[in-house]
C-alpha positions in Angstrom: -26.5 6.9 -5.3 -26.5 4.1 -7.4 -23.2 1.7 -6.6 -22.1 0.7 -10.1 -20.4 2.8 -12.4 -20.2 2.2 -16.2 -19.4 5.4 -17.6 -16.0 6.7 -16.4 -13.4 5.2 -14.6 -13.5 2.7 -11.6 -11.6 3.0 -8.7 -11.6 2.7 -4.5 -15.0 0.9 -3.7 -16.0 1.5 -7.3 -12.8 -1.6 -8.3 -13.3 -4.8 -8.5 -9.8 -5.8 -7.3 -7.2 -7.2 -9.3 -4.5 -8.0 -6.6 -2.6 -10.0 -8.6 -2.3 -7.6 -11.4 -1.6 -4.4 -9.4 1.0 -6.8 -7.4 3.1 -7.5 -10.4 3.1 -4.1 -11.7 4.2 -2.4 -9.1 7.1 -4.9 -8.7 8.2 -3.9 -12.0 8.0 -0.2 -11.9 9.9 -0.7 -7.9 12.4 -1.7 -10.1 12.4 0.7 -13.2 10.8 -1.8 -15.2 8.4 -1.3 -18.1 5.6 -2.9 -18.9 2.8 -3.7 -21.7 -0.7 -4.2 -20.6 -3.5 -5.4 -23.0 -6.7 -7.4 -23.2 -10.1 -7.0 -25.0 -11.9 -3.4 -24.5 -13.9 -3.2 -21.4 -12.1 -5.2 -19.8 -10.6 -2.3 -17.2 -7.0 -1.6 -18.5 -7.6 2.3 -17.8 -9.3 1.5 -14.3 -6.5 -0.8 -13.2 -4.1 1.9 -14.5 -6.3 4.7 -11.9 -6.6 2.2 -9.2 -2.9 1.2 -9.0 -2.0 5.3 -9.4 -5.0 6.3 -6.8 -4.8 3.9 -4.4 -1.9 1.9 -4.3 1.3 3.8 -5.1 2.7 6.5 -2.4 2.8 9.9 -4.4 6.2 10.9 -2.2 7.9 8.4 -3.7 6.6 8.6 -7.5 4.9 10.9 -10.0 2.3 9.7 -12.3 1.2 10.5 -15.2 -1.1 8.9 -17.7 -1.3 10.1 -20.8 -4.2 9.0 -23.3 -3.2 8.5 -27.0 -6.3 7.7 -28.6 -7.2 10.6 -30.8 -4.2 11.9 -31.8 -3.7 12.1 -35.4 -0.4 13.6 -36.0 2.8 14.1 -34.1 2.6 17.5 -32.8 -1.1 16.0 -31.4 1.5 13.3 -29.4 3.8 16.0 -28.0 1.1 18.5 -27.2 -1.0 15.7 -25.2 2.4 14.4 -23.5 2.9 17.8 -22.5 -0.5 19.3 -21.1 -0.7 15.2 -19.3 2.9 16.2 -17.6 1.6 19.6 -16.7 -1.9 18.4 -15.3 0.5 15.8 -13.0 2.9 17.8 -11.2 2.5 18.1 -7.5 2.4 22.1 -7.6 -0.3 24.8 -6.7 -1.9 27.7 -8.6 0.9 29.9 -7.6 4.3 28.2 -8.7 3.1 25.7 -11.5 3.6 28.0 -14.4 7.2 28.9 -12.8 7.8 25.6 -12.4 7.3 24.5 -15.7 9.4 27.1 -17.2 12.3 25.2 -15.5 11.1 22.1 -16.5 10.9 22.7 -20.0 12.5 25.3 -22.0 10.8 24.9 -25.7 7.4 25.7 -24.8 5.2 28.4 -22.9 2.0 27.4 -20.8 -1.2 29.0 -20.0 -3.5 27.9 -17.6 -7.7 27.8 -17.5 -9.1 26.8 -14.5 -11.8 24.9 -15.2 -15.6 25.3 -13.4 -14.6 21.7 -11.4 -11.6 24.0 -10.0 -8.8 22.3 -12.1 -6.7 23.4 -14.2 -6.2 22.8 -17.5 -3.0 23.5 -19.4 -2.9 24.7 -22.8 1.5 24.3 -23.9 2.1 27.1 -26.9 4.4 24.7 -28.8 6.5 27.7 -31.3 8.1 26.9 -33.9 10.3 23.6 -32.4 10.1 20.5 -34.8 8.7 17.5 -32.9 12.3 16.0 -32.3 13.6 18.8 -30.3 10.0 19.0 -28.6 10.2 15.0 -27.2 14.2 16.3 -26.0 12.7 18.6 -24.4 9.8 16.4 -22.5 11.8 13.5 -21.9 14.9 15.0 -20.8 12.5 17.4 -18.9 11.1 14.4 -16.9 14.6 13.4 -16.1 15.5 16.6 -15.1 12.5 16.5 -12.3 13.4 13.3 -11.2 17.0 15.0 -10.4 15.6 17.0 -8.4 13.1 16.0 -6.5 14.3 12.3 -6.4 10.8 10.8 -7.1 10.4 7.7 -9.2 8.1 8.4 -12.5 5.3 6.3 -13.9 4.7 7.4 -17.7 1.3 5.5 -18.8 0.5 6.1 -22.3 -2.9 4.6 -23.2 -3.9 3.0 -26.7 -0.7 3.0 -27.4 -1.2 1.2 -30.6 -2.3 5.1 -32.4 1.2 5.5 -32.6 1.1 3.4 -35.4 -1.3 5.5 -37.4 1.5 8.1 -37.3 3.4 8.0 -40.1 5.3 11.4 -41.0 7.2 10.5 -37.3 8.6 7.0 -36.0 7.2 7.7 -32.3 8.1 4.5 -30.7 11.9 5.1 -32.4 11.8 8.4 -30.7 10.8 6.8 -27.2 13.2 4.2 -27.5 15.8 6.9 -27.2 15.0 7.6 -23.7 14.1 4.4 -22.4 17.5 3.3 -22.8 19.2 6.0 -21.5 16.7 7.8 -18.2 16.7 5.4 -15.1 14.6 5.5 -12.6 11.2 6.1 -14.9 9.1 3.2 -16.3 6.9 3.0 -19.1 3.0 1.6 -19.0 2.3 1.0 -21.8 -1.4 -0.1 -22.9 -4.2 -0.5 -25.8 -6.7 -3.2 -27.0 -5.7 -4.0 -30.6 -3.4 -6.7 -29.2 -2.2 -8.1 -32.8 -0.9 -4.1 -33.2 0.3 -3.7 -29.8 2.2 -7.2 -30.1 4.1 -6.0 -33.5 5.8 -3.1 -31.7 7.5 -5.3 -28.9 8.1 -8.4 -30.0 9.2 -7.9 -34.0 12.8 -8.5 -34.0 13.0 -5.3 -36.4 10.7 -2.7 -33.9 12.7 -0.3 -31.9 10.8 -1.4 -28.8 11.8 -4.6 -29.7 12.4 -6.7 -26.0 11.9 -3.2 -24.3 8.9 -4.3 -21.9 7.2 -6.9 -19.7 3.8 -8.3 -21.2 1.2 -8.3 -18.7 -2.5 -10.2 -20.9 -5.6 -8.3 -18.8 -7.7 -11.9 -18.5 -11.8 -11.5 -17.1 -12.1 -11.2 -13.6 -12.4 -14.1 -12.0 -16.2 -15.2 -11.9 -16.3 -15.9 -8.2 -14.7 -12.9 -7.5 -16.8 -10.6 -9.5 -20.1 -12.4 -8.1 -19.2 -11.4 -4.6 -18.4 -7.8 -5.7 -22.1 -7.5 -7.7 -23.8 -9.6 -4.9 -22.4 -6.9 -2.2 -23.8 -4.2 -3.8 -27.2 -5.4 -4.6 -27.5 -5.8 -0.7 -26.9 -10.4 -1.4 -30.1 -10.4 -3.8 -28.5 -11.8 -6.5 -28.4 -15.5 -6.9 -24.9 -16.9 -8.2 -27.0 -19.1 -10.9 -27.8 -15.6 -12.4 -24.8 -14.1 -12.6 -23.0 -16.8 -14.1 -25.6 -16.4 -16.9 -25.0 -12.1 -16.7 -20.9 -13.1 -16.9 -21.2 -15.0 -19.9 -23.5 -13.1 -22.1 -21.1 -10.7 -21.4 -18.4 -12.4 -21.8 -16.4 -11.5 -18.3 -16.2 -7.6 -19.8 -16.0 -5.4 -16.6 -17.5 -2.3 -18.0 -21.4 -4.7 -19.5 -21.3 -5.9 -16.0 -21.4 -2.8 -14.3 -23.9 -1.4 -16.3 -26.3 -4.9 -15.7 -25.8 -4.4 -11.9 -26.9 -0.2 -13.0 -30.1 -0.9 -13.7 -30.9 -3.9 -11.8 -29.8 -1.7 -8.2 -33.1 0.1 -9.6 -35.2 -3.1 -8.4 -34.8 -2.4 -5.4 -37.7 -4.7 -3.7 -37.0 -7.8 -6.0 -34.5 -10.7 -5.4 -33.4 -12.2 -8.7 -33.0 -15.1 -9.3 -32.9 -17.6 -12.4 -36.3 -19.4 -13.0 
């Protein structure tokens, strides 16, 4: 199999690390912190998000749950994707889940599809609740289950900036809500339209105003990412190369994976820079 991977998300031996990243967020959510993460596209916010959930946070202690934003287009889209996200997370088996859910939350009704990969996919039935009295219901929901099982939670919600496309509903208004008010759950929250992203944290008049910790996704350090292409093309890659690989694409994780795709197909060649 070929080693690099362009095309879906990047984690375990897939990752080039980010140590320092993955350190300082998992200080802050240790601590019930929250957190905004941005960069460029392609730069790996979605794999560092999978990494730090797969590999480097104990699922005894904490429940995750990332939640991708990017094609919702109204708000009943944002509470039915919270939902199914919340649903796909929980730590239950084919048996109890839909039970188990029912306790959880009491203003919708789930059915369940397994899939042909053997998971399952959950479909909420959202009534006639107006989207107010649909985020009580998740949010205190989520509180509810950390009550009662005493696990930390880890809400990520991904392009987070969509909220702003929103406009019959004041999303991040809603969130505030229970931000303030739910320990022991932090907030991810991520997107590449920094300039958007920016506005609903630090504008002294945004609800999320002062709400987060800013964490800037920078390129991976050149060096570093060298040594993880090198390795995989079995050291036949010569560093004066790469360097000219990293800046025609300009440090962007995902354009580098896909150059080290095709040249693992070269398998009898060394490359080097003439």
């Amino acid at each position: 199999m070929n080693p690099f991977h362009y095309q879906s998300f990047c984690t375990g031996e897939n990752f080039c690390q980010r140590d320092n990243e993955i350190k300082q967020i998992k200080q802050y959510i240790q601590n019930g912190k929250n957190v905004l993460l941005y960069s460029k596209r392609r730069y790996g916010k979605s794999s560092l998000i999978k990494e730090l959930f797969e590999n480097n946070i104990d699922n005894k202690t904490y429940l995750t749950i990332y939640i991708d934003i990017f094609d919702i287009v109204t708000a009943l889209d944002f509470a039915k994707t919270t939902y199914k996200q919340i649903a796909s997370s929980l730590p239950y088996d084919f048996k109890t889940i839909l039970k188990d859910l029912k306790n959880i939350f009491s203003k919708v009704n789930f059915s369940t599809t397994l899939k042909n990969n053997g998971v399952l996919e959950f479909k909420p039935s959202l009534s006639s609740f107006d989207f107010d009295e649909l985020m009580d219901d998740i949010f205190n929901g989520l509180y509810e289950y950390y009550l009662s099982s005493g696990k930390k939670i880890v809400v990520v919600f991904d392009e987070f900036q969509q909220v702003t496309t929103i406009k019959e509903k004041k999303i991040d208004a809603t969130i505030r809500k229970y931000i303030q008010s739910h320990q022991n759950i932090s907030y991810i929250f991520t997107g590449s339209k920094r300039h958007i992203l920016t506005s609903l944290f630090t504008s002294y008049d945004a609800p999320l105003y002062e709400m987060v910790n800013h964490i800037e996704l920078d390129k991976i350090e050149k060096d570093i990412f060298y040594e993880f292409v090198n390795n995989k093309l079995d050291k036949r890659l010569s560093l004066k190369l790469f360097d000219d690989i990293y800046d025609i694409c300009d440090g962007e994780s995902k354009l580098i994976q896909e150059f080290g795709y095709h040249l693992y197909f070269k398998s009898n060649l060394v490359f080097t820079q003439n």
